[in-house]
Structures are given as C-alpha cells and as structure tokens.
C-alpha positions as CSV (number, residue, x, y, z in Angstrom):
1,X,-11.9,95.8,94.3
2,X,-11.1,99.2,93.6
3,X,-8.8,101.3,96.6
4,X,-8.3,104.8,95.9
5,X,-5.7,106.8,97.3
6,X,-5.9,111.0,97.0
7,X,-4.8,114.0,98.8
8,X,-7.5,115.7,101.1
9,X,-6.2,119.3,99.9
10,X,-6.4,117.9,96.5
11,X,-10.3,116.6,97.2
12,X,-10.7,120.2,98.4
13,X,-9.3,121.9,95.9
14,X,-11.7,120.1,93.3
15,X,-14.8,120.1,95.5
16,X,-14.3,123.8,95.7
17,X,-14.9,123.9,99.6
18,X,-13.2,122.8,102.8
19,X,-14.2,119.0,104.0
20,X,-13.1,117.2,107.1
21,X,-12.5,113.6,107.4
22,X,-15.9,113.0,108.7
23,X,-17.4,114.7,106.2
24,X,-15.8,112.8,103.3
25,X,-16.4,109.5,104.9
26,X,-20.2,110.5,104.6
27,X,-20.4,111.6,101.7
28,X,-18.1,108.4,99.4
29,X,-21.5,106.3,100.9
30,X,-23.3,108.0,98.1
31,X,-21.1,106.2,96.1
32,X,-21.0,103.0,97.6
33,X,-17.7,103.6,98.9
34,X,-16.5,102.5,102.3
35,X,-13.5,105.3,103.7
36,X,-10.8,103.0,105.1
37,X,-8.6,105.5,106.7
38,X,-6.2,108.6,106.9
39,X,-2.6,109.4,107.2
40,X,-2.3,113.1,108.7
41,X,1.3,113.1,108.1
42,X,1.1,112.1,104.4
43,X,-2.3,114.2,104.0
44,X,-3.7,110.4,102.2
45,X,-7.0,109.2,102.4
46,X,-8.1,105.7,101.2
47,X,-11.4,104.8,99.5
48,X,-12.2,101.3,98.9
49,X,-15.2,101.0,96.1
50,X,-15.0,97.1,96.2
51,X,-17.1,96.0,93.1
52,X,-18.7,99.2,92.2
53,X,-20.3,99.6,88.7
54,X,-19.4,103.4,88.5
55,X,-15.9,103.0,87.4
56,X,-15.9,106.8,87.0
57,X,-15.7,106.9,90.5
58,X,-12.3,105.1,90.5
59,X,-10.1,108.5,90.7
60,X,-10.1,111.4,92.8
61,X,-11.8,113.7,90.0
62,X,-14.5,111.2,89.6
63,X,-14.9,111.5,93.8
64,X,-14.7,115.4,93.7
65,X,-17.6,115.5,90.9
66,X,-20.6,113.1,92.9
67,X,-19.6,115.6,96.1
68,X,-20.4,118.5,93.9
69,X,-23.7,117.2,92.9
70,X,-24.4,115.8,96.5
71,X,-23.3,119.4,97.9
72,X,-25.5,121.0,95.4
73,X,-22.2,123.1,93.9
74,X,-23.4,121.4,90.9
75,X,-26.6,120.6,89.3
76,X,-27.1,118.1,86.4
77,X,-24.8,116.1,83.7
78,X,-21.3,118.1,84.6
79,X,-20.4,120.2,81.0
80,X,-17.2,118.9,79.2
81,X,-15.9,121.3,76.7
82,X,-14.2,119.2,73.5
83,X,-12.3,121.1,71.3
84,X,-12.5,120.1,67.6
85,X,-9.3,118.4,66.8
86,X,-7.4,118.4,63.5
87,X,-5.9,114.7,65.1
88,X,-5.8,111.5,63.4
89,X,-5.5,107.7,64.1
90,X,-6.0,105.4,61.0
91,X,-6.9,102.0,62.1
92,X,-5.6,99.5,59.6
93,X,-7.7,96.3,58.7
94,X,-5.0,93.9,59.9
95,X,-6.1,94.3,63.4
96,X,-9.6,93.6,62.8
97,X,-9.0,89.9,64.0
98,X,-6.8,90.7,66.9
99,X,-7.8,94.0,69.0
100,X,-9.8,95.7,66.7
101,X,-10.8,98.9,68.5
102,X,-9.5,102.3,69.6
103,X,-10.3,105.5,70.8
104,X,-8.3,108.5,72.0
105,X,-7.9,112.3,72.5
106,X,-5.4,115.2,72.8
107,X,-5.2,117.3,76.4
108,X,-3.3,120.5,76.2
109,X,-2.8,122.9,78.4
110,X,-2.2,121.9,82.2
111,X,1.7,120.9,83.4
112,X,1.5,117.7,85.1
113,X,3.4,117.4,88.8
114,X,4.6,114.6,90.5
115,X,1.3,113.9,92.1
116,X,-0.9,114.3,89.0
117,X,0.6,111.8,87.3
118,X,0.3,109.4,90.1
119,X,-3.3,109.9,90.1
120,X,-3.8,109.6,86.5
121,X,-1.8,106.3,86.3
122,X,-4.0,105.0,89.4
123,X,-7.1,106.1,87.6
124,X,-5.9,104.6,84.0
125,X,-5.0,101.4,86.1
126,X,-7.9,100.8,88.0
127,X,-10.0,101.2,84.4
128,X,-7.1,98.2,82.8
129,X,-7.5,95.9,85.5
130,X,-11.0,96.1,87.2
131,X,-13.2,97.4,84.4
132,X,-11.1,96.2,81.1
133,X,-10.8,93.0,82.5
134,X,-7.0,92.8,83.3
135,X,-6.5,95.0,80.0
136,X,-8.6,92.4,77.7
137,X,-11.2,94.6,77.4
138,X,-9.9,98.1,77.8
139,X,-6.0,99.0,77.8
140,X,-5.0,102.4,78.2
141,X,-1.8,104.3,77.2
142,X,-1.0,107.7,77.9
143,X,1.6,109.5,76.0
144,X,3.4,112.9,75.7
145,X,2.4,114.6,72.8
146,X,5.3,116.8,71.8
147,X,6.9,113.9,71.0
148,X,4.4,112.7,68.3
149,X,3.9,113.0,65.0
150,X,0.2,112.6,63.8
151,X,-1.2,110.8,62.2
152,X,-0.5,108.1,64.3
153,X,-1.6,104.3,62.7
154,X,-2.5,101.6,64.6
155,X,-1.9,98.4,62.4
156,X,-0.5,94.7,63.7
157,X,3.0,93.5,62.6
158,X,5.3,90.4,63.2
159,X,6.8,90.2,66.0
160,X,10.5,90.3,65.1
161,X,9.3,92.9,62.6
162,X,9.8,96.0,64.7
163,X,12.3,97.5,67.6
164,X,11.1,99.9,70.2
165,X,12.3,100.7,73.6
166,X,9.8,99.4,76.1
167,X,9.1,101.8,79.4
168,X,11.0,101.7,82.3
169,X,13.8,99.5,79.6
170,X,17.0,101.0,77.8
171,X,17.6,98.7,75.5
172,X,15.3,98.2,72.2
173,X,13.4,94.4,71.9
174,X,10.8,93.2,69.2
175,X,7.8,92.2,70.5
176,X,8.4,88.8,70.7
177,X,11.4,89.9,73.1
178,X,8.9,92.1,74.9
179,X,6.5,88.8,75.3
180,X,8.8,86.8,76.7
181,X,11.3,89.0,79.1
182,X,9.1,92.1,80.0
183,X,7.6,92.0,83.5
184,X,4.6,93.3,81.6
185,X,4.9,91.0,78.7
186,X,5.2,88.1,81.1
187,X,1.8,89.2,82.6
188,X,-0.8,90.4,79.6
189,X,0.9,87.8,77.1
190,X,-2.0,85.6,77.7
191,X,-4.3,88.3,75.8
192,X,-2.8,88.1,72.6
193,X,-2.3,84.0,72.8
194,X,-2.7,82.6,69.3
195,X,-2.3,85.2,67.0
196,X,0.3,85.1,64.7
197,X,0.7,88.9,64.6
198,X,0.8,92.0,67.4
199,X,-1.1,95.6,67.5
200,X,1.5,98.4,67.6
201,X,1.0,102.1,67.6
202,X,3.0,104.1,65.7
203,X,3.5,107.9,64.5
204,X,4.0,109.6,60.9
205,X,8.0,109.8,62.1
206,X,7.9,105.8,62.2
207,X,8.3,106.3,65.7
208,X,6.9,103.6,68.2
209,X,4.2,104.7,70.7
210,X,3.5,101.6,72.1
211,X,2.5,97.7,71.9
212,X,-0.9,97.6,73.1
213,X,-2.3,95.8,75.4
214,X,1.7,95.2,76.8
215,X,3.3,98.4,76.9
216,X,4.3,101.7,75.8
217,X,7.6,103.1,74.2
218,X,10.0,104.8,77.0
219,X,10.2,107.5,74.5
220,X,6.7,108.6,73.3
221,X,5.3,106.8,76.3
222,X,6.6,108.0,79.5
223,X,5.2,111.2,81.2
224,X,7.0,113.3,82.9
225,X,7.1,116.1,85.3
226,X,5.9,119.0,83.4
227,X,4.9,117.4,80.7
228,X,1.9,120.0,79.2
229,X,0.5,118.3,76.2
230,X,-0.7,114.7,76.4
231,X,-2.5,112.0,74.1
232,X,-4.3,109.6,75.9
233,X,-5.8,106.3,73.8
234,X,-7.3,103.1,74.7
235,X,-7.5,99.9,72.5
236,X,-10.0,96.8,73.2
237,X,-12.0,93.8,71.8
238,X,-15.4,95.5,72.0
239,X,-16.2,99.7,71.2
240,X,-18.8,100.6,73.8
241,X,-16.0,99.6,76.8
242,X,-13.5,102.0,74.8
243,X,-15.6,104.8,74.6
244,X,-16.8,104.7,77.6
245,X,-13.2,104.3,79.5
246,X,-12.0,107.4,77.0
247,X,-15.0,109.5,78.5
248,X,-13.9,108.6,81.9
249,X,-10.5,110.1,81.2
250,X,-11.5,113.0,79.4
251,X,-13.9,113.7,82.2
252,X,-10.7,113.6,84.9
253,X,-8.4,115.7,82.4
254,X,-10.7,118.3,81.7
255,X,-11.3,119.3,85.8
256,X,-8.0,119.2,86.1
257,X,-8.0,122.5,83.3
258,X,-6.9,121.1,80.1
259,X,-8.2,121.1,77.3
260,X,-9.7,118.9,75.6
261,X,-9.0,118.1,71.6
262,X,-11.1,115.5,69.5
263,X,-9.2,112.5,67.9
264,X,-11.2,111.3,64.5
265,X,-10.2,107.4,64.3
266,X,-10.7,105.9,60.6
267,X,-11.8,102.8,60.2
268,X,-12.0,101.0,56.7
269,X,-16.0,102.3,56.4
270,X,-16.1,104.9,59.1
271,X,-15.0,107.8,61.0
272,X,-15.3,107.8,65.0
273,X,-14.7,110.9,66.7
274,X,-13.8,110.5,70.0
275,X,-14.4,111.2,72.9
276,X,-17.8,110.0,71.8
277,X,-20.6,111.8,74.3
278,X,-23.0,109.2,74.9
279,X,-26.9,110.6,74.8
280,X,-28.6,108.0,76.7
281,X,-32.1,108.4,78.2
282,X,-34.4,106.8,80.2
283,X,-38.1,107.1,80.9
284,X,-38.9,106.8,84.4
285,X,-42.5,107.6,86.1
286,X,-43.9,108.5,89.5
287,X,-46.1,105.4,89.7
288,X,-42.6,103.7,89.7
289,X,-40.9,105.7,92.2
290,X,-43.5,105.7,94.2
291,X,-44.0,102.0,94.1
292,X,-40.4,101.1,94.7
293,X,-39.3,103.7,97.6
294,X,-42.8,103.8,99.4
295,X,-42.5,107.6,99.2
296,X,-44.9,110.2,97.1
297,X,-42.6,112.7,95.6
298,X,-43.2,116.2,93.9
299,X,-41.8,116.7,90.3
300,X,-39.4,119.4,92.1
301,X,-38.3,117.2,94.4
302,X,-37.5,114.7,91.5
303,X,-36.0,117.0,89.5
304,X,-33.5,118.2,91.9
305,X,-33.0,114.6,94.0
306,X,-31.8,113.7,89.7
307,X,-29.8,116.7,89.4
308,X,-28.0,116.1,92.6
309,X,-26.9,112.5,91.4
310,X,-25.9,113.9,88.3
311,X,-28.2,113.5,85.6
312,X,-30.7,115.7,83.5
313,X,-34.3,115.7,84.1
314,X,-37.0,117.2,81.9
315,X,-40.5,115.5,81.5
316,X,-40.2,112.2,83.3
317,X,-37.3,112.1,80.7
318,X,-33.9,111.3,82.1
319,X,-30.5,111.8,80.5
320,X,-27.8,109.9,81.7
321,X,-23.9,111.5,82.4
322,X,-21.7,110.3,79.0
323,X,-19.3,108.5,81.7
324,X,-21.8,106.4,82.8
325,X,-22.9,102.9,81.2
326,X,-24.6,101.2,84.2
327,X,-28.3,102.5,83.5
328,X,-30.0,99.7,82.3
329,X,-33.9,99.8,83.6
330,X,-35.6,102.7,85.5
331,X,-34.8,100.7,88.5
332,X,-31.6,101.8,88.4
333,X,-32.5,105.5,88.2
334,X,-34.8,105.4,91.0
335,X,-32.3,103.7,92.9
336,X,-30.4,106.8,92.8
337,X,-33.1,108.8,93.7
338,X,-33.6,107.2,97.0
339,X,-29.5,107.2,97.4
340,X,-29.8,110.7,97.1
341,X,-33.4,111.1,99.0
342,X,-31.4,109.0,101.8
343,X,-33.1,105.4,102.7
344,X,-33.2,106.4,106.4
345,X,-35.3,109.2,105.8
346,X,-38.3,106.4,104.3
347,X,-40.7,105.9,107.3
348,X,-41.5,102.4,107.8
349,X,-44.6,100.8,106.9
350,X,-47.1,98.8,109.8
351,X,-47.9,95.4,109.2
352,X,-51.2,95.1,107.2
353,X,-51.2,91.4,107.2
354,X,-50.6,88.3,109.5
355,X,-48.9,85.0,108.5
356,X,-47.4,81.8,110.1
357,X,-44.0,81.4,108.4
358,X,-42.5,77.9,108.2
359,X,-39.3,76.2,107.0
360,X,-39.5,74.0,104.2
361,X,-38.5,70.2,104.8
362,X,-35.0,70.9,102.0
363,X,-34.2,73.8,104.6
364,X,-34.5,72.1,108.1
365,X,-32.7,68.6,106.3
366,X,-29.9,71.4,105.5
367,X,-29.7,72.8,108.4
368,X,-29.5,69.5,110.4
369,X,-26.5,68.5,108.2
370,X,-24.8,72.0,108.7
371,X,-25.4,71.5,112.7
372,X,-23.9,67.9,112.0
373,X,-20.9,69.2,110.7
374,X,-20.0,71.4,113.1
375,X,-20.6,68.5,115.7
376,X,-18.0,66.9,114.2
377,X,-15.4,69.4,114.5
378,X,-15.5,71.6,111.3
379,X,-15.6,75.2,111.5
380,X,-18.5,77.1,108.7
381,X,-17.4,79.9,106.4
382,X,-18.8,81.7,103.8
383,X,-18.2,83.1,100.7
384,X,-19.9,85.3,97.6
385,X,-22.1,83.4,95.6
386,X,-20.2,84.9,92.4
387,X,-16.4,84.1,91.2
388,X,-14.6,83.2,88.3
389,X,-13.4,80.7,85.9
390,X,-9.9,80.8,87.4
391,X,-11.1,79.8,90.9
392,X,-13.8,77.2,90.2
393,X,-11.7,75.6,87.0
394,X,-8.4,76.3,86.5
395,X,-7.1,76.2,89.7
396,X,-8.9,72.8,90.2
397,X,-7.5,71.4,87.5
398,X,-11.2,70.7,85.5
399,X,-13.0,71.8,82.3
400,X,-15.9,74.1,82.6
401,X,-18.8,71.9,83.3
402,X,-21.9,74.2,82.8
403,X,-21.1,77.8,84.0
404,X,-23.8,80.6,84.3
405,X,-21.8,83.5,83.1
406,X,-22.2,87.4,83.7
407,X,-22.4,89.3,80.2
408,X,-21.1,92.2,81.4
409,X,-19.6,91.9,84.3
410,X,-17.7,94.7,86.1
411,X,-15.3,92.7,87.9
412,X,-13.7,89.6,86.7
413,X,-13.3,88.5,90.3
414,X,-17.4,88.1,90.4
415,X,-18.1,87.5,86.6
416,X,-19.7,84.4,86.9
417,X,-22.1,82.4,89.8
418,X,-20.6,79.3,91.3
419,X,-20.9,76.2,89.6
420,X,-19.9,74.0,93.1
421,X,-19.0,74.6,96.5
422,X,-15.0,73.0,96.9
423,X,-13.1,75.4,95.1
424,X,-13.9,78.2,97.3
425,X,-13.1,76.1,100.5
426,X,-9.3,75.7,98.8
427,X,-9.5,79.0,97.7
428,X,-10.1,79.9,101.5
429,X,-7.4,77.7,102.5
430,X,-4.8,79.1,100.2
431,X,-5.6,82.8,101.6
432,X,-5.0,81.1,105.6
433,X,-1.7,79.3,105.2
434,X,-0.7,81.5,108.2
435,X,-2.9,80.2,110.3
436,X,-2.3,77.2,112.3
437,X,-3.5,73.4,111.1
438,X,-5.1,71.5,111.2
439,X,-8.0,73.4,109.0
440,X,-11.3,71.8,108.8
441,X,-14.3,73.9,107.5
442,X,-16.8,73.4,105.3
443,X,-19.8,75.9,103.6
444,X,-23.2,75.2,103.1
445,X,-24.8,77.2,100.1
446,X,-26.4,77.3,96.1
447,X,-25.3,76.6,93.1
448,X,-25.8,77.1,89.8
449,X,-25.1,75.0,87.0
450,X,-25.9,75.5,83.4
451,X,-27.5,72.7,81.3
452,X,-28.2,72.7,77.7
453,X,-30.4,76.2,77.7
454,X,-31.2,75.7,81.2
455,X,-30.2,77.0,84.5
456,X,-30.3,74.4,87.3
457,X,-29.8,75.6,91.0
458,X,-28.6,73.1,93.6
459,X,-28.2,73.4,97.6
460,X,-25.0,71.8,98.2
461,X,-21.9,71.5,101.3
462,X,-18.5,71.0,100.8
463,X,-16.2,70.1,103.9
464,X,-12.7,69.7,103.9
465,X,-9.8,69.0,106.5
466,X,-6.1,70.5,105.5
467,X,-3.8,68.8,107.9
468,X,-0.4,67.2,107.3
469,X,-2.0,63.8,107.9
470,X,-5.2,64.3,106.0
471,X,-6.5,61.5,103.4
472,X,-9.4,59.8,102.2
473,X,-9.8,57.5,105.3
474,X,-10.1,60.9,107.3
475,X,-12.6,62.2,104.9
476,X,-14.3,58.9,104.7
477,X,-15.1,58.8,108.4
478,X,-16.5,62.1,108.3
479,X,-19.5,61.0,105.4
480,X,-20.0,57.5,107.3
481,X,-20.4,60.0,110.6
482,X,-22.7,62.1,108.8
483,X,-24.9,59.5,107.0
484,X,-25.0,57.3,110.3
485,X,-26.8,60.0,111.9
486,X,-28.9,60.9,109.6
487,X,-29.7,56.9,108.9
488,X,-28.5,57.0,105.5
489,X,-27.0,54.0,103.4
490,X,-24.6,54.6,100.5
491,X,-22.4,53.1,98.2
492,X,-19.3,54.5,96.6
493,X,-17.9,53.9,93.1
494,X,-14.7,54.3,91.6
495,X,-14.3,57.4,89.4
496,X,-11.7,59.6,88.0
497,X,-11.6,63.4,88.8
498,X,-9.1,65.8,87.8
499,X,-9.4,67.9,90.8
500,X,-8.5,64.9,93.2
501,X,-5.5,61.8,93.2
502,X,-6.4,59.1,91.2
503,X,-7.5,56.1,93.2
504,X,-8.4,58.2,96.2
505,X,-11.5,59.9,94.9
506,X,-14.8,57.8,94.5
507,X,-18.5,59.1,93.7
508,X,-21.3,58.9,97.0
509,X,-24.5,56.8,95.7
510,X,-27.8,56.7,97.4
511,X,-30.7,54.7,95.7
512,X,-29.1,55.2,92.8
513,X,-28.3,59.1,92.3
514,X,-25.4,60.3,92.4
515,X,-25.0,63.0,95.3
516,X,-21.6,63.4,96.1
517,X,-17.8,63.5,95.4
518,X,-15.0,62.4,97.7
519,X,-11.6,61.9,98.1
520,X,-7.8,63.7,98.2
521,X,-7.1,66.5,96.7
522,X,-4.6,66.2,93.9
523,X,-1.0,67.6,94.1
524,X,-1.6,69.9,91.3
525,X,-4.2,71.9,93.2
526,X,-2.8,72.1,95.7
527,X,0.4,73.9,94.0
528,X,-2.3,75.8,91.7
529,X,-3.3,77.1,94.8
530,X,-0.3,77.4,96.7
531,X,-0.9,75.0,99.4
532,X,1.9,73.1,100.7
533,X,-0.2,70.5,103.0
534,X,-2.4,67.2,101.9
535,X,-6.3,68.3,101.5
536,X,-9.4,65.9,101.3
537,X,-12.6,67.1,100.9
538,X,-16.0,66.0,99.6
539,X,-19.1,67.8,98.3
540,X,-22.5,66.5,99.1
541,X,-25.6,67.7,96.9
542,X,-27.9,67.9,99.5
543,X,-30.9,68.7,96.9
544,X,-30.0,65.4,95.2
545,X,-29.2,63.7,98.6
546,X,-32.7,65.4,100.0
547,X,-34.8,64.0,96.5
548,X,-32.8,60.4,97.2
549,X,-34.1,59.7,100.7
550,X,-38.0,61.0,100.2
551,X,-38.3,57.9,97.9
C-alpha cells in the first residue's frame, strides 16, 4: 500500500499555484488517495494510495500532474520532450533465461539536492516493491552518469566471477558474497533462486554498475548531492512492466527540468529505444457513458471532463497518457469521466419498480451459525477477499491446493482470491499479539477454489481460540455446541494436515461429505507467523454443510 511523503512548497512549486491542506486533501480523492496528515514544522504531507492501479501516482510529480489536469492548468496527455540519444545498452543472450529484459535513459541537466533524491528513491522504491512485485518484476537502478562509460552491457556471469563494491559497502564482494551477507542480498536472493548464473551491469571501462535485481555499485551507483547527469534503467522478467516503470520515471525527471536522452537497447534481433511512448487508444461512445453514469453529456463536455483526467480526445477516440497501463475496456475510461464529472453531482433516479426481496435459505442457515458463534463467545472480523500465496500457503505450512490467481495484479498483497478462510484468522492473530488473550474470533465469508478449468465458490467460517490453554478438546466443544443447536450429527475421521499437529487434527463428516477441518494448530505456523501461544481452530464449509443436511 503505497504512503507518499512530499513537501507542500514542493507540491506547489510543481502545481504552479498556492494549495492549502484542505485543498490537497480534496483533490488526491481524484486519485483514489486518502490524505493521512501534516507536519507544519517539517512542511510533510502523507498520501496513502493503498492498492491503487496508477502507479504513476506513486511520487510527488506524478501527484502535481493529475492536479494540473484537475485544476485545468493543463489539458490532455502532459508533452514529454525525449531527446535522441547517441546511448547504448547491448543486452547479451546469456541473460535470456534469467532476467531477460531492460530499459533505460539518460537525464541531464538539473542538480539533484538532498530532497530530490529522497523523492526519486521513494518513487523508484514504491515502483520495485508495489508494482514490480518486490523487484521480480521491475528493479530499478539509478546511477550517476559522469562516472560511466557507454556502452554499457548487460550480460550474466558466475558468481565468484566478478568484484564490485556494493552501495552503502567499502569493501569489494562477488556476487555470491553479495547473496549471502548483503542486507539486500539477504532479502531479493529469493529472485534469482536456481540459476546457476547472475545479471550484472557493466560499462565500456569494465566498471561495475550494478547486480540487478540486488544492488548497485557504491561507485557508479550512488547519487549524490549535486549530481547533474543521471542514467536511470530498469531490468525485469516481462517488457511491458519495464517500459512502462521507465515512462513513469522519465515522466518525474522531465518536470523536474532535465532532459531527457533516449537509450537504444540491442537485443540479439532487435533495437528498443527507450523510453518507449506507448500510443494506446480506446473507443468509447455516448450510448456507453450514458448507460453507465445515468447522465446525458455533450461532446464538449466529454472532451474536456477527458482532458481534465489526462487523456486525448478526438472522435469518440481516446488516447491514453504513455504512463498509464490500466485502460483495459471503455469502462475504465468512463469511469474517469464520472471521477472527474464528480459522482455527487449524478441526481438519483426514483424507483420505477416494486419487489419483495427475500433471503435465500444458504443465507439465513449462515447467518444463524454466525449469530451461533458469537453466542458462544467469539468475536467476528473481517478481511479482503484477496491475498496471497504467502499468507494462505506458506505460512500454513501447505501446497497450493487450487488457487484462482490475478494475471496482473498490482499488488502482491491482493494478487490472488482466497482459497479458505483460517489463514487470515492467524494472519489476524499474528498482527494482535499486543492485545490481551485469550483471542477467540472467527469470519464468515467466500471462497474460491480452482478445480481442473473450473472456478468453484464456497461459503465457508473459520473460528479459532488463541489462548495459552487452547487445544483440540476446546475447539471440539465449540463444533459439538454448534451442531447441537443446529441438530446436527457428525462423525470425525482421522487425517493428516500440514497446517495442524499430527493426531490433533481430524476431518468433520456429515452424511457422508466432508465439511470441515479441525484441530491444533501446528508449531510451525505458529512460528511462520510469529505467534508464541497454542492456536486451534476449525473451518466449516457451510455450502457443503448446508447441501449435507437438505438430504
């Protein structure tokens, strides 16, 4: 979840006009942004973008730039001025199977302070970790360019085949060194797992610019305080995500007043010049925006309601900003549209039919086991329907078991829906080990799991009870409690489960179907998750448990 921190005067300065506080607050809504706070003394406001797909939006610049199209101090796709660029990178083929991609460009012009280089890092971190996926996808480096010599080659090497001095070290390390004792090599190892060699960056001089996606030379790669010439690149798995991040940063550099020099990178069978200028389009029509926002514009009003969010309008034909990939469907056009219209401004509708509404049977059975619950002392939370692989896997201790994945996500936090319910009740409980036991909650809600070619959504509850005394008698009681009221019978057989202890964890059976798990939470999850107290838990599948009892 993206936080931004920036100067006011600096917001200002960009914006070209004098905003208060309240004023800003407004105006990061058009953005989806929620304003968190400001510090007078330090002259620091704080934007939080949570999962935002306009990574653009991720910097100060990026901020300054929607203003001026809200404000109407700019109209339209923002102009970007690249310089042709007599700048090389030649990508060698031995990379192809490791991090095959890169992208890059030259700024000149524009002596960096103290404070700009604080904001660029924030912006080229927010685009590694959010956006490039904790550096998988996108890694970013950004280097002082009087100290290169181009052409700069991007090949992969052994690991004890080269010495470099990494940032913020002074002494030189290979790479394997780097892997293994870096702060930074400790954390992105995991990236380049398995491959027998490493990427590395490195000049006509033989110097070393960096080992991406790790880290970069404390020569080549450290910035400093009047630093006037920089190269900025960025390395990843897939091109698009490259691009796009390297369109991002020109974007930032080149309203900040450099300039802006072309990179040509050469693969085996092709030239890329970067930054590449994306020329997207999208065909939108009235009928659409009319249908979707309840509101009968005029072509002027399009136009300029598109203009004012930042795009190019000409014919029902829109162009979309080069430092944006989220378009995907005119929905998402006209969404913008009415962002910029403002949704408060759409007059209601009166009702033009009547109808009964009724719960379902599956919804009022849910509910009575929710209310059931909480009778019996356990306290409901809730959480997103999306998470990740870490959270509902790893950190239980169990194999993927049919997950319905995002393709391109924006956040790995929310990059895939929830295959059960339990992992984010000990997720919960590992971010409240400040707070007094015992714990006992439990969370009612869908899941989604993936069979074969099929998607398969379940209603399911998962309750658990962290107390130093808790155990699979305790957790026991609570299903007998449960089914007793609702005048269930049940068996439960033995079965092994890698998330719970062996012996203490057996599988709920009702006429046959299998709705539930139960037992103690193994000691491995709980260290996975940094809980330091016995857990037991179960998780009912109340669609299953529901189909059971209608026989």
């Amino acid at each position: 979840m993206p936080t931004i921190t920036f100067s006011l005067k600096d917001l200002q300065n960009l914006v070209g006009k004098p905003l208060s506080v309240e004023e800003v607050e407004s105006l990061v809504e058009y953005g989806k942004g929620d304003f968190e706070k400001y510090d007078k003394a330090a002259d620091e406001l704080t934007v939080d973008f949570g999962d935002t797909n306009l990574p653009y939006l991720w910097s100060v610049e990026g901020i300054a730039r929607l203003i001026k199209g809200i404000l109407g101090k700019q109209k339209g796709i923002p102009k970007i001025d690249i310089k042709k660029g007599n700048y090389k990178v030649i990508v060698d083929k031995s990379v192809n199977e490791i991090r095959p991609y890169i992208a890059a460009f030259v700024a000149k012009g524009h002596k960096v302070d103290d404070y700009l280089i604080k904001q660029l890092i924030q912006l080229q971190e927010k685009l590694c970790e959010s956006y490039g996926r904790k550096r998988l996808k996108v890694a970013i480096g950004v280097y002082s360019y009087d100290k290169i010599k181009f052409p700069v080659c991007y090949k992969s090497v052994e690991s004890d085949s080269i010495k470099f001095v990494p940032l913020e070290f002074n002494k030189e390390m290979n790479l394997r060194e780097i892997l293994e004792e870096h702060p930074k090599g400790k954390e992105y190892a995991w990236i380049l797992q398995g491959h027998k060699k490493y990427p590395i960056l490195v000049d006509d001089a033989g110097e070393v610019l960096s080992f991406p996606p790790i880290i970069n030379s404390n020569f080549t790669g450290k910035v400093n305080e009047g630093d006037e010439h920089l190269f900025v690149e960025a390395t990843g798995i897939e091109l698009e995500p490259i691009l796009l991040a390297m369109n991002i940063m020109a974007y930032a550099f080149y309203e900040r007043g450099f300039e802006i020099h072309s990179v040509d990178v050469k693969y085996e069978n092709k030239t890329v010049t970067t930054p590449f200028l994306f020329k997207d389009s999208i065909k939108i029509s009235k009928e659409q925006i009319q249908s979707l926002l309840g509101v009968e514009l005029k072509d002027p009003e399009i136009k300029a309601l598109l203009e004012k969010a930042g795009y190019d309008f000409s014919n029902f034909k829109v162009d979309i900003p080069p430092y944006r990939k989220d378009i995907l469907h005119p929905v998402d056009v006209i969404e913008d549209i009415g962002i910029m219209y403002e949704y408060n401004k759409i007059k209601e509708l009166p009702l033009t039919s009547y109808t009964i509404g009724q719960t379902s049977k599956l919804v009022n059975f849910i509910n009575k086991v929710r209310e059931l619950a909480i009778g019996l002392g356990f306290q409901e939370v809730y959480s997103p329907i999306l998470s990740n692989k870490e959270i509902l896997y790893s950190k239980m201790n169990v194999k993927d078991f049919g997950t319905a994945e995002i393709s391109n996500f924006m956040s790995e936090t929310y990059s895939c829906v929830r295959a059960w319910v339990l992992p984010m009740l000990i997720d919960f409980l590992s971010k409240n080990k400040h707070v007094e036991y015992p714990q006992k909650i439990f969370e009612q809600g869908l899941v989604t799991v993936k069979k074969g070619n099929e998607l398969v959504d379940y209603e399911r509850i998962a309750i658990a009870s962290a107390n130093e005394k808790a155990g699979y008698t305790e957790i026991k009681q609570v299903l007998d409690n449960l089914f007793r009221m609702l005048n269930i019978s049940y068996q439960i057989d033995e079965v092994e489960h890698d998330s719970f202890i062996p012996g203490r964890v057996g599988r709920v059976i009702v006429n046959g179907k299998k709705v539930a798990f139960i037992g103690e939470i193994s000691p491995k999850v709980l260290e996975l998750n940094g809980l330091v107290v016995p857990v037991a838990a179960l998780e009912l599948n109340l669609s299953e448990l529901f189909e059971a009892i209608k026989k």
